[in-house]
ROMI-176381 format. One line per field, with one value per residue: residue in one letter; residue number from 1; x, y, z of N, C-alpha, C in turn. Coordinates in steps of 0.001 Angstrom, whole numbers. Each point is the difference from the previous one (the first is absolute). Last residue first. Layout:
code = A  ...
pos = NUM  ...
nc1 = X  ...
nc2 = Y  ...
nc3 = Z  ...
cac1 = X  ...
cac2 = Y  ...
cac3 = Z  ...
cc1 = X  ...
cc2 = Y  ...
cc3 = Z  ...
***
This chain:
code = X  X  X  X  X  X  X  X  X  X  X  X  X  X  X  X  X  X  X  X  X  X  X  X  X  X  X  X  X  X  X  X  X  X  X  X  X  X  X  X  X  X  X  X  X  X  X  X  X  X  X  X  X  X  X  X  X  X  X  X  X  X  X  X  X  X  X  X  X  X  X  X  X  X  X  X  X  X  X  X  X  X  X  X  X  X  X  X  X  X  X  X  X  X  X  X  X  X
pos = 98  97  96  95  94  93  92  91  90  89  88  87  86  85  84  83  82  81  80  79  78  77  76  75  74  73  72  71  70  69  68  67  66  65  64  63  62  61  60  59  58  57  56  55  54  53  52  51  50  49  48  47  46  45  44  43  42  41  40  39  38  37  36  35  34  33  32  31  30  29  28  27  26  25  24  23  22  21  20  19  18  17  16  15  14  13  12  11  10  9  8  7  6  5  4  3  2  1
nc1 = 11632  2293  1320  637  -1869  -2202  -4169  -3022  -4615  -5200  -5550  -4900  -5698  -4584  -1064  -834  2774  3753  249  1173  5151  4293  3126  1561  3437  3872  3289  2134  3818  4386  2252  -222  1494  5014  977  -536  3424  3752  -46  -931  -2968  -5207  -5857  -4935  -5423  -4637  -4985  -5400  -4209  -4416  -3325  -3300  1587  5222  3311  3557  4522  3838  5418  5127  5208  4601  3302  4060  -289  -4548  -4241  -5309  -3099  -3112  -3996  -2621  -1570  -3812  -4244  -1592  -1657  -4533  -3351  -962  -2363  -4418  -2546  -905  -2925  -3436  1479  3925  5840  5629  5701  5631  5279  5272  4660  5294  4935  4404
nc2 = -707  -4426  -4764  -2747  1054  -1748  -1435  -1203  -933  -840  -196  -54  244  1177  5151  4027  1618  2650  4884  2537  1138  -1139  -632  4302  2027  -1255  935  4625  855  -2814  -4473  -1612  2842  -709  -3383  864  2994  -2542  -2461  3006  3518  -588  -610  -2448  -1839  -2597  -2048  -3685  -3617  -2166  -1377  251  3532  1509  2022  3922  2239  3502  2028  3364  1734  848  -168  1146  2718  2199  3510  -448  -4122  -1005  2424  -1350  -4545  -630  1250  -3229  -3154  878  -453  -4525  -2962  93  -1686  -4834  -3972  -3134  -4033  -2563  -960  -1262  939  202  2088  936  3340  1010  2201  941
nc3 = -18115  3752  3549  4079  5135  4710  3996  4195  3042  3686  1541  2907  941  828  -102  1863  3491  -575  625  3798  1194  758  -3063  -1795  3430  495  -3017  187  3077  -876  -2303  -4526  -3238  -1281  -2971  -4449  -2027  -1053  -4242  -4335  -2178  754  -375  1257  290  1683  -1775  13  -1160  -1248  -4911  -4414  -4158  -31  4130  2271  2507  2101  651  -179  -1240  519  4235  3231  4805  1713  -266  -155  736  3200  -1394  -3853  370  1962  -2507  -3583  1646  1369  -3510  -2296  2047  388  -3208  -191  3112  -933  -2498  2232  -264  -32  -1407  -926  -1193  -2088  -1244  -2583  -1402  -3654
cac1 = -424  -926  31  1012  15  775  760  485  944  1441  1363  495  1013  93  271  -1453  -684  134  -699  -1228  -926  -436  -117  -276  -1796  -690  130  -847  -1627  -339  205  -1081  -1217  -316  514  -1102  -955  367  -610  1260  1270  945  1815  955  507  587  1508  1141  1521  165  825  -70  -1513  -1137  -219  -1338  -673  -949  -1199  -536  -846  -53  -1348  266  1027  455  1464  810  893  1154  962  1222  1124  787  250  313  743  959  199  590  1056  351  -3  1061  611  0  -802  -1148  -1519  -1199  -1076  -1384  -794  -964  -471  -1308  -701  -1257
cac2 = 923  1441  815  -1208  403  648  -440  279  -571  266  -688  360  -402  -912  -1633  97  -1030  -1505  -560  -1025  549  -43  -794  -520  873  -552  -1119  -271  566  863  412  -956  -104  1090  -231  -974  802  1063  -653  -1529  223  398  -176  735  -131  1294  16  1375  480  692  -293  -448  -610  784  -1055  -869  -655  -660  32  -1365  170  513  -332  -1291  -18  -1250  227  1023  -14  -439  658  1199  285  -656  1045  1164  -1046  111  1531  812  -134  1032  1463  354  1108  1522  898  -121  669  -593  -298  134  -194  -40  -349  -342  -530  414
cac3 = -1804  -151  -1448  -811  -1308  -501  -1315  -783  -621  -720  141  -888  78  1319  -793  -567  28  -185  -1355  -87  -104  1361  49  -690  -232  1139  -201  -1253  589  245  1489  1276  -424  1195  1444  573  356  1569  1642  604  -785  838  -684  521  -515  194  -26  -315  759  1148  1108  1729  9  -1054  -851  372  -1158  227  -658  506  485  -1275  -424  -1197  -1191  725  252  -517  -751  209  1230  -531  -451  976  1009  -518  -233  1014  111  -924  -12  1231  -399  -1124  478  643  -429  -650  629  -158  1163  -1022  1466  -54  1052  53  803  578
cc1 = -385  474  -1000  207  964  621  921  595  1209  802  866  1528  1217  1455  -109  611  -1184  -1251  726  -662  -1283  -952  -1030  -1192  -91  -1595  -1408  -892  -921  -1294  -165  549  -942  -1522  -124  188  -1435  -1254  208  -498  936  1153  673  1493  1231  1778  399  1071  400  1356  395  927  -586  -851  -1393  -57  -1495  -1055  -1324  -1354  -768  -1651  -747  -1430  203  1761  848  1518  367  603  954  -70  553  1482  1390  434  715  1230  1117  141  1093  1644  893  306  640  802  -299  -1107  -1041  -1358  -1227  -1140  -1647  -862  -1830  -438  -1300  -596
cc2 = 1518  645  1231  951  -554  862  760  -49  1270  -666  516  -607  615  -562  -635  -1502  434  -1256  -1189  -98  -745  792  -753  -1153  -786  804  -827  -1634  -110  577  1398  378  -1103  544  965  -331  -1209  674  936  -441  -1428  260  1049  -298  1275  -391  1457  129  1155  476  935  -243  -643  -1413  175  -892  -458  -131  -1468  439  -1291  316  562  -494  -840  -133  -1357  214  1668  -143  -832  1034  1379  -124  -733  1171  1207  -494  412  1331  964  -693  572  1857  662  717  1387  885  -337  927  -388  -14  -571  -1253  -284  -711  123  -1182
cc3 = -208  -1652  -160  -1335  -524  -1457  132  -1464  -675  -684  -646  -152  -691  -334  1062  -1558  -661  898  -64  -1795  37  -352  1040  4  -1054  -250  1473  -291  -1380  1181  338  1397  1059  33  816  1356  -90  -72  1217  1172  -109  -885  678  -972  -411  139  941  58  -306  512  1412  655  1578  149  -1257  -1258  365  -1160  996  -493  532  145  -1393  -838  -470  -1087  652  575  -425  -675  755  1160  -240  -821  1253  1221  -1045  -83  1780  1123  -897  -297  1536  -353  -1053  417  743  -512  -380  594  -505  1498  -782  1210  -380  699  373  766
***
């Protein structure tokens, strides 16, 4: 399995339009995308501000193909990414699952 975590930084005010457009943007670029076990958007608990969004992939191939998709581009070209002022990816890879 292949895990695609995206953290972004919001500020206070923006945190509700973010949730609620950042939610609506996935589950119309991520529906039916293949290999795509699921994906979730983490809100950070008490003040902090980072959010996860946070993509399990069957295998790298269906990660790889995922970034070079249309899917992959609406995602990424949706104006809710700027309502963070920052943000940063990281893949993993799965070493053990329980």
């Amino acid at each position: 399995m292949t895990t695609a975590v995206t953290e972004f930084t919001v500020a206070a005010p923006a945190q509700g339009a973010f949730e609620d457009n950042f939610t609506a943007g996935m589950r119309t670029a991520l529906n039916d995308v293949p290999g795509l076990r699921n994906a979730r958007l983490l809100r950070p608990r008490k003040d902090a501000h980072g959010y996860l969004a946070v993509l399990h992939f069957e295998d790298d191939a269906a990660f790889t193909a995922y970034t070079s998709s249309e899917a992959f581009r609406a995602a990424h070209t949706d104006p809710t990414h700027s309502l963070s002022d920052d943000n940063r990816v990281t893949v993993f890879e799965a070493v053990t699952q329980v």
